[in-house]
N, C-alpha and C positions, 0 to 999 in steps of 0.2 A: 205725226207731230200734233200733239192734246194744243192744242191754244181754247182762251177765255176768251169770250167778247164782250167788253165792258163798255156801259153809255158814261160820259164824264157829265158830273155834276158838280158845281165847286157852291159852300157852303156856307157863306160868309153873315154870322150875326153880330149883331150889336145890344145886346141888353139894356134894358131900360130899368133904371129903380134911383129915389133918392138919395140912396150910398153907398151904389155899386148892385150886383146881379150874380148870383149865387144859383148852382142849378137846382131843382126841386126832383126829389127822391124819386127813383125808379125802380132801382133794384138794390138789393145787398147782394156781394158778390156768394155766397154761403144759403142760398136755399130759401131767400126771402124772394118771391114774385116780384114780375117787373109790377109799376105803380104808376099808372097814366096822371098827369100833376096837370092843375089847372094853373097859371103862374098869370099875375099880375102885371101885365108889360107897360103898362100906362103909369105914370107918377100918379100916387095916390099919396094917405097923410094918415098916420097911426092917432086916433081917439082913444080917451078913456073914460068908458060910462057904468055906473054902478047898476050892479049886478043884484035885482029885489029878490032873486030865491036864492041865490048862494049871499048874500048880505055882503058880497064885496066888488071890488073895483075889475073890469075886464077892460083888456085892449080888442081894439076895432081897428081892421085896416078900410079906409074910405079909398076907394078905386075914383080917377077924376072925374066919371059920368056920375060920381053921386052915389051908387051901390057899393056895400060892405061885399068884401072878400069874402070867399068861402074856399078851403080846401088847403092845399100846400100852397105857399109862400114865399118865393126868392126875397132876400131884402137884406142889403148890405153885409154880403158876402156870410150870411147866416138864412138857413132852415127854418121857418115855420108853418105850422097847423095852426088854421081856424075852422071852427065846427062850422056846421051847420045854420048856424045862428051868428057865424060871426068873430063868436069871442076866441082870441087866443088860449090854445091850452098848453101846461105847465105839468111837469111830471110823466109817470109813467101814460100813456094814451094806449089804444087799442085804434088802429085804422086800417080798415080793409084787412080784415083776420091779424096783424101785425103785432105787436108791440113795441113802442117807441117812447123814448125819454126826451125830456128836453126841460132844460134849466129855469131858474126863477125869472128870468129876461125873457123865458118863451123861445129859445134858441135850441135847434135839435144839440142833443148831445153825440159826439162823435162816438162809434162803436169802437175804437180800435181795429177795422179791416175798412179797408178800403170798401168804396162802394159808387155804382152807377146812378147815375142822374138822371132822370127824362123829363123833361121839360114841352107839355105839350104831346103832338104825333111826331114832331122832327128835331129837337134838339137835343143832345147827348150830352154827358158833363160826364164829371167822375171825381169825386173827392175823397183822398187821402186818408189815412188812418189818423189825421189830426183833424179829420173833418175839414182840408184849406180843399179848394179847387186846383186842380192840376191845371196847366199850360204847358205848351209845348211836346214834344217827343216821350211817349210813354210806353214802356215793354207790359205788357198784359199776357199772363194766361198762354205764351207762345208767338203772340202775334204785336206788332206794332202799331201804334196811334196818336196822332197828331191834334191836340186842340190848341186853340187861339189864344190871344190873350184875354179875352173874355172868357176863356175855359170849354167854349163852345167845342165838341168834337168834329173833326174837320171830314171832307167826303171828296171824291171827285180828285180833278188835278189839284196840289198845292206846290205853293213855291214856300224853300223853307232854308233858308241859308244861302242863300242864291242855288239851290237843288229841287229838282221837282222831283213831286214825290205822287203815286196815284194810291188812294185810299179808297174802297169797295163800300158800299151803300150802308154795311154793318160798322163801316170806319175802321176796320182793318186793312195794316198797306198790303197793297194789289205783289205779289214778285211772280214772276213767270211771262209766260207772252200774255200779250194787253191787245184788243184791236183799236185803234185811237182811230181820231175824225178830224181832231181839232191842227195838227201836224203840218198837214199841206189839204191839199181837196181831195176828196176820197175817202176810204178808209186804207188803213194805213195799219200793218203790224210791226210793234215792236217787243222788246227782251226787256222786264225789269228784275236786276238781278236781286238776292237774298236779302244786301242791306238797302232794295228799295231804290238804287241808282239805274238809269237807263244804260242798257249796256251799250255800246260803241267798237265798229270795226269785226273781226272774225271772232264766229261762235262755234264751236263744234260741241252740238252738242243728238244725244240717240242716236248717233253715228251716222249723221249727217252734217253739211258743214256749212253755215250761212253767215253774210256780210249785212252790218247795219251802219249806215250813215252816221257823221256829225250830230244830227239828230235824234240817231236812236232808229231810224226808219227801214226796217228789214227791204234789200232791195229783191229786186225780181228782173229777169231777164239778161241782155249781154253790159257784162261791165270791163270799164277800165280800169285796172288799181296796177300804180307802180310801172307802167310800161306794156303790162299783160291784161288780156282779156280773158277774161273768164265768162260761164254760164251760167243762170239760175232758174229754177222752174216757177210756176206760178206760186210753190208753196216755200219758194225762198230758200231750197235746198242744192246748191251746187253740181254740176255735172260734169260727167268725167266719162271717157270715150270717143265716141260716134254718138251725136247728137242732133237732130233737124231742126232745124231755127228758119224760121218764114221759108220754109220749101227749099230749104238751104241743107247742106250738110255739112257738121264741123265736127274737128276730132280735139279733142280736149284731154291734156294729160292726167295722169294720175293724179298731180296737183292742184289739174283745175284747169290751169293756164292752156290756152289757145296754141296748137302746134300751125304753125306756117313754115312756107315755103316745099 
């Protein structure tokens, strides 16, 4: 039986910016490098101070401690770049080997494909091929992912429709056996099946045959279900014959169920 042992982490941000929070470029899904973004999380206030060697007006983002922004920019649910100095740029740019556009307003322009966000070492985004930020439930590439309503991508246990859901450190959903902690005390294995639900009740599955709780909780040892007892080993797989259980001997049918009398 292959089982994963996963630590749950549950990932919950809040973005901060005066008209909302937009993620800052990481990657293009097509061959472009991830892109480590340094993002503004404090309320700051866009200046505009005239520019003596280009002879025209730049924007300035003032961060609340007083220092100008440098680098990628979340800020009301739009993308931008300020150099090195500060000023916002406009048109085609060159950053970190790349090429990137962005409008008269200073706003990236959307490529047409979809693309990853990273915001930071730990926040994920991913904005649509109109450039909006996704929320909610998103099929990717084969695998599954869940972001908030801030667009944040989601990690660890989430609850998502009154359904839990377990999402893997890369924020892809977890499906397979999971070892969970968080359940009862202990560690505790369960089944998350394809579309990401905990399974429930009898599994037969590598041809062997296991029962999981209400919960989801693969159990172990001697059970009750339905009037019959049955058996289970340490690794949660069903037994059937002549079996020793605490210095004990029991015969267990073909079905599982405890012969008596």
């Amino acid at each position: 039986m292959k089982k994963t042992i996963c630590k749950v982490l549950v990932t919950t941000v809040a973005l901060q910016a005066a008209m909302g929070a937009t993620p800052s470029l990481a990657e293009q899904t097509k061959g472009v490098a991830e892109q480590s973004i340094n993002s503004a999380k404090q309320t700051g206030s866009w200046e505009k101070w005239w520019n003596w060697a280009g002879a025209h007006y730049d924007w300035y983002y003032k961060k609340s401690d007083g220092s100008w922004h440098t680098g990628w920019l979340e800020y009301g649910n739009k993308l931008y770049y300020l150099n090195s100095y500060g000023a916002m740029q406009k048109g085609s740019t060159s950053i970190d080997g790349a090429t990137y556009n962005f409008d008269n307003s200073g706003a990236l322009i959307p490529t047409g494909e979809g693309k990853w966000v990273k915001v930071g070492k730990n926040h994920s985004y991913y904005l649509n091929s109109n450039g909006a930020m996704q929320t909610g439930l998103l099929q990717l590439g084969g695998a599954k992912y869940y972001f908030d309503s801030d667009g944040t991508m989601q990690t660890g246990l989430v609850l998502v429709r009154n359904q839990h859901y377990y999402f893997r450190s890369d924020g892809a959903m977890h499906t397979g056996w999971l070892k969970t902690d968080w359940l009862k005390d202990g560690d505790q294995w369960c089944y998350i099946k394809s579309d990401g639900k905990w399974h429930s009740g009898w599994l037969q599955l590598d041809g062997k045959t296991y029962y999981f709780d209400n919960l989801g909780i693969m159990k172990t040892g001697l059970l009750q279900l339905d009037g019959k007892t049955y058996y289970f080993d340490n690794n949660g797989a069903m037994q059937t014959g002549l079996v020793l259980v605490r210095n004990q001997h029991y015969y267990f049918g073909s079905d599982g169920a405890m012969h008596t009398g």
